[in-house]
N, C-alpha and C positions, 0 to 999 in steps of 0.2 A: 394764044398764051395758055400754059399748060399749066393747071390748078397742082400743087404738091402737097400731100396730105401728110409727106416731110416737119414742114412747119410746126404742128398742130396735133400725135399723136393722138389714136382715138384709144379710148378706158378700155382698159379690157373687161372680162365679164367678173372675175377674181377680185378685181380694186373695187368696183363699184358693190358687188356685193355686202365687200369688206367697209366699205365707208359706211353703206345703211344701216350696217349691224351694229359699229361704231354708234351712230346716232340715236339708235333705238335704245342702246345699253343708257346712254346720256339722259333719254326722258325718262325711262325706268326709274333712273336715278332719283331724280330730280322730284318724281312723282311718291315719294317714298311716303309710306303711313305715318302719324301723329298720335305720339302718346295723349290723350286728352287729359289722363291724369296728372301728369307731369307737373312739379311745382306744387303741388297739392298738399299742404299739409296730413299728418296721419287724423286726423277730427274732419276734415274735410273729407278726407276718402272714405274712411267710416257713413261718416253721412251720406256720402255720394253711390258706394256701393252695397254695403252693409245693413241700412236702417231697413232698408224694405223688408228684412226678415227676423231681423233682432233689434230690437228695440231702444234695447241699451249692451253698450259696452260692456258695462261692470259685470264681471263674472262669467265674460266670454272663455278667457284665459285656462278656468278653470286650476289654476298653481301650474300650470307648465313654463316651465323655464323659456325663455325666449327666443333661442336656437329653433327648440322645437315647432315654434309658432313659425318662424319665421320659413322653414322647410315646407309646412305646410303649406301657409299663404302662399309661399311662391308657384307652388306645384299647381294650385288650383283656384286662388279668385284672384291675383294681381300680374299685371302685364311685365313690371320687372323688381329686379332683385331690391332696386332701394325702396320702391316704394311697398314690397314684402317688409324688410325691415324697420321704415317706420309705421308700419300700422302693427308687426309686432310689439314694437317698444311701448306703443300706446296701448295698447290690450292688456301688455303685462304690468303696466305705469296703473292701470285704474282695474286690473282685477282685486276682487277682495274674497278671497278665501271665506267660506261662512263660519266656521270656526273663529277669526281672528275677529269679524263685525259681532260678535255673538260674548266675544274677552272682552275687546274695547267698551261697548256698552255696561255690562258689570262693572267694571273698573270706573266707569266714569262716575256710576253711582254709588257704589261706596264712597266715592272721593266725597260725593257731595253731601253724603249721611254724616261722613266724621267730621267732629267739631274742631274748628282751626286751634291751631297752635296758640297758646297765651303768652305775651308778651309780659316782663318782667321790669 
């Protein structure tokens, strides 16, 4: 009896290539990197990436409008664009211009020099 290789076609060298590469693309995939930041609040990531060199927030900002922060962070200490714009937000949420901590203080003192209002 004569075996027929009929039945049973053998892979040519093109499909079998083409399946592995298939496969490989699949763990690539699958193997894909992890935002560790992710989820992170902006006080969080501050802390997480920022404190080792600045100590505090306040006054990071320097008056720059938050666009601008946010251009920057992205370019060069945060892995993506949201978590650039909330640690903008936060920077420019808690800068305080020295000018303005320098009014507030006067003003608070006067307030507390002048004698209240008399009641009739």
């Amino acid at each position: 009896m004569k075996r027929s290789t009929t039945l049973l076609p053998q892979p040519k060298l093109g499909h079998l290539l083409l399946l592995l590469g298939v496969l490989g693309l699949w763990s690539v995939a699958s193997a894909s990197a992890q935002n560790l930041d992710e989820g992170k609040s902006a006080t969080q990531l501050f802390g997480a990436t920022c404190v080792t060199c600045h100590k505090s927030a306040a006054g990071l900002a320097k008056g720059r409008m938050q666009p601008t922060l946010f251009l920057f962070l992205k370019d060069h200490y945060t892995t993506s664009s949201s978590e650039a714009w909330a640690l903008a937000s936060y920077l420019a949420s808690v800068d305080t211009p020295p000018g303005r901590s320098r009014k507030s203080g006067a003003s608070k003192k006067r307030q507390a020099t002048t004698p209240p209002a008399q009641q009739n």
